[in-house]
KEVOFI-501438 format. One record per residue (C-alpha): x, y, z; residue number from 1. Coordinates in nm, 4 decimals. Layout:
<recs>
         px         py         pz     k
          X          Y          Z   NUM
...
</recs>
This chain:
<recs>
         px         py         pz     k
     0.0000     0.0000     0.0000     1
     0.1279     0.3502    -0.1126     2
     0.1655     0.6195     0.0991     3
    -0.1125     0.8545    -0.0439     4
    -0.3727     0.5501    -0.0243     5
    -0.2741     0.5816     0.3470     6
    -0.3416     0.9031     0.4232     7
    -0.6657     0.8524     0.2159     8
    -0.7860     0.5767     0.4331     9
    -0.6990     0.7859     0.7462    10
    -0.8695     1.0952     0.6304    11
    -1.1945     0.8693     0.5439    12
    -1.1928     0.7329     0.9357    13
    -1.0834     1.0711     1.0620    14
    -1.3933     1.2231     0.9119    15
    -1.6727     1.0878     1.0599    16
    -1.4922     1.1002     1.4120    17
    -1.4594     1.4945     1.3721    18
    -1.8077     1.5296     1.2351    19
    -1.9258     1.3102     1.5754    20
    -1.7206     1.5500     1.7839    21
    -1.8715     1.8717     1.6524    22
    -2.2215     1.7334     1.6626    23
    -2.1654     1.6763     2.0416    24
    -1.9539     1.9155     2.1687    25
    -2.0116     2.2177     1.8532    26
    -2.2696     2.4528     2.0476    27
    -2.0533     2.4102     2.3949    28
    -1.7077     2.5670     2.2284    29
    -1.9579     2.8253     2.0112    30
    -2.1107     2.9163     2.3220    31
    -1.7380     2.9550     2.4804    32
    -1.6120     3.1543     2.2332    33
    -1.8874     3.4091     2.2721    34
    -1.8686     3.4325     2.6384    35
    -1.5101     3.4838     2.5481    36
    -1.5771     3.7572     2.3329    37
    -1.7977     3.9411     2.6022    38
    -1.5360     3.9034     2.8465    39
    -1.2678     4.0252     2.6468    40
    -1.4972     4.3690     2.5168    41
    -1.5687     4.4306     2.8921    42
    -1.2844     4.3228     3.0719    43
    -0.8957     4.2300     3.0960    44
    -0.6206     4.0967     3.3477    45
    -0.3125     4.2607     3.4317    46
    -0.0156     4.1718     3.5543    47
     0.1974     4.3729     3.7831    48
     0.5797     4.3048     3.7138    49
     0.7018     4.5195     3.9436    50
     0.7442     4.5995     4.3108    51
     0.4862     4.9346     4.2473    52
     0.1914     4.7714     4.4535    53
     0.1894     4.4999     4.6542    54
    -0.0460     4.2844     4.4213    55
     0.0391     4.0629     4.1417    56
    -0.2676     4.0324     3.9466    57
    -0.5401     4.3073     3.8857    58
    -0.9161     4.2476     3.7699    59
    -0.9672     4.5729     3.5116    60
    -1.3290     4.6544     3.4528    61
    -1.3182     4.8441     3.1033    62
    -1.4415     5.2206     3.1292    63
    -1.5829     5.1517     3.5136    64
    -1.5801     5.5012     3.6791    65
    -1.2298     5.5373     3.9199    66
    -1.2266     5.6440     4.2209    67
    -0.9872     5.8354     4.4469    68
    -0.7825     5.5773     4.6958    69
    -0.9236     5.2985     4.4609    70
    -0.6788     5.1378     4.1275    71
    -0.6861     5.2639     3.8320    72
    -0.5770     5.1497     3.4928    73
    -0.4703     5.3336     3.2116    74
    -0.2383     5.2868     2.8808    75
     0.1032     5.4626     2.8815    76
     0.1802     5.7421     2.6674    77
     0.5324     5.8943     2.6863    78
     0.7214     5.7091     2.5002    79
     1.0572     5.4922     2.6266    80
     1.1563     5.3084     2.8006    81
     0.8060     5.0998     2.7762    82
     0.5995     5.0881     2.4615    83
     0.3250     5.3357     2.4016    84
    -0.0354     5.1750     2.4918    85
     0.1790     4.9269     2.7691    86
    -0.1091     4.9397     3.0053    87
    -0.0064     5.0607     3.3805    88
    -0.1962     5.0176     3.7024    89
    -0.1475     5.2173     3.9879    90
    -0.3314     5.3712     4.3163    91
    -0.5078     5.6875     4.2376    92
    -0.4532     5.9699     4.4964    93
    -0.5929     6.2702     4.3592    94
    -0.8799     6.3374     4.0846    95
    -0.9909     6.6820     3.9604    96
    -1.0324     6.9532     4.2499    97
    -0.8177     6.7519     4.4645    98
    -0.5243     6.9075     4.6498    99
    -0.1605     6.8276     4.5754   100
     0.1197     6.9849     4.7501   101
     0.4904     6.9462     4.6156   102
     0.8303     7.0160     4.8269   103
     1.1129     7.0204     4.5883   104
     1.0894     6.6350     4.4932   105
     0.8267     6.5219     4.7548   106
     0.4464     6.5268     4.7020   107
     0.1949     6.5375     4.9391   108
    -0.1825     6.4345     4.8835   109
    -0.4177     6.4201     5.2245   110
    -0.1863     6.3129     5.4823   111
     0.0131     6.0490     5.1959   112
     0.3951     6.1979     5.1464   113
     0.5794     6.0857     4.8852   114
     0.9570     6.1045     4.8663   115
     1.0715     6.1641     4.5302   116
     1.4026     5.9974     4.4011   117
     1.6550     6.1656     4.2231   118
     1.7301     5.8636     4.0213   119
     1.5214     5.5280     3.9625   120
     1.6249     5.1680     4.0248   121
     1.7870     5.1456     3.6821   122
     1.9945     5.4082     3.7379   123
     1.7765     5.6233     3.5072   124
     1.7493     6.0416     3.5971   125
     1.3946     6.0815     3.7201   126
     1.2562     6.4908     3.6951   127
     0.9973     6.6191     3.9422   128
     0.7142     6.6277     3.7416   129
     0.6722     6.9985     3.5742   130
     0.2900     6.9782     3.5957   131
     0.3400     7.0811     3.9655   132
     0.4506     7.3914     4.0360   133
     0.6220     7.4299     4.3803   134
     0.3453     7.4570     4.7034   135
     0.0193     7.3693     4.6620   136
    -0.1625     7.2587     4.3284   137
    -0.5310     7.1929     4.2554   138
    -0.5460     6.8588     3.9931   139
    -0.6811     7.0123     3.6619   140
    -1.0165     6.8977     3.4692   141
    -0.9676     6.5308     3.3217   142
    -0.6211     6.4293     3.4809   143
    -0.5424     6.2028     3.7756   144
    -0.2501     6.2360     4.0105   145
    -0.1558     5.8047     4.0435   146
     0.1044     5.6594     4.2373   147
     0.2749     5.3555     4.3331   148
     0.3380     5.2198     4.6841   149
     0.6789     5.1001     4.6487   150
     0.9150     5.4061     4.6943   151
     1.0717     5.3846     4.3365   152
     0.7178     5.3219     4.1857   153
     0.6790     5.5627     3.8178   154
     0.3907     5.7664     3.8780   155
     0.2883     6.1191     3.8414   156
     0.5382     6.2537     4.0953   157
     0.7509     6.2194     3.8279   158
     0.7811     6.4265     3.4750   159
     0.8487     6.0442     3.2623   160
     0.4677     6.0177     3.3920   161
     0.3230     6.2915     3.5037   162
    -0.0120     6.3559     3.5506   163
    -0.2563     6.0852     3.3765   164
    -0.4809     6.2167     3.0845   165
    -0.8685     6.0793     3.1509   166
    -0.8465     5.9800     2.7880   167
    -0.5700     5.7559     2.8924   168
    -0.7820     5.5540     3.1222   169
    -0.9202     5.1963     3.0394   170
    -1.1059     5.1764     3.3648   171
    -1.0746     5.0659     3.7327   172
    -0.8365     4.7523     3.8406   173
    -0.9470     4.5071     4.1161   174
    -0.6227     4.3273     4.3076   175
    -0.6691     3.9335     4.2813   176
    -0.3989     3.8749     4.4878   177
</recs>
């Protein structure tokens, strides 16, 4: 027996066994793949990878309204050293009308003070960021003052980040764990 009369005689009992499988099990992967589909228009997962928060895994409800001392998610936008639309999550501190008050490279929101680093963990200049002026600043319409809680987290007391752009935020992040 030749090899293509094989494969012909597989492919002839192959059939039937695939037809049997999508008869029984067709509507229970269609039905899958559109709960898939809902999830994935509504929601996403996100992994921390870095010592910023203390969780590892974040729930992220698409365009769910944030809320100060809550998580927030939102895509990056500056450029290096990650890809633009490399989605972030971090703690949100301060929403429009809130108060922020900076001290040379420290920030204060409520009674949170954050001490600002002249240079990140990879050795990387970090700028106060230039969207708060020295004293007391009020957050302006549609931007969010976010921060980490690890004290070499990237977040808006810094110019790399700054303040976050509403248009920039995919919604509000749940820790898993």
């Amino acid at each position: 027996m030749s090899r293509s009369s094989e494969l012909v005689i597989t492919g002839r009992a192959f059939t039937p066994k695939l037809l049997r499988f999508v008869r029984l099990h067709g509507m229970s992967w269609l039905l899958l793949l559109a709960l898939a589909e809902v999830f994935q228009a509504n929601y996403r997962i996100a992994v921390n990878r870095t010592p910023s928060l203390p969780y590892s895994l974040y729930f992220i409800c698409l365009n769910d309204a944030v809320e100060t001392g809550g998580f927030i998610a939102f895509h990056w936008h500056n450029g290096k050293p990650f890809p633009d639309g490399t989605v972030f999550t971090k703690r949100l501190l301060a929403a429009t009308g809130d108060k922020v008050t900076r001290h040379g490279r420290d920030v204060t929101v409520g009674d949170v003070t954050l001490h600002g680093k002249a240079y990140g963990i990879t050795g990387r200049r970090l700028f106060p960021n230039d969207q708060l002026r020295e004293g007391d600043n009020i957050i302006p319409p549609g931007k969010y003052f976010v921060a980490g809680d690890h004290e070499y987290s990237l977040d808006s007391r810094y110019g790399l980040l700054g303040l976050v752009d509403q248009k920039e935020v995919i919604g509000r992040a749940y820790p898993i764990f």
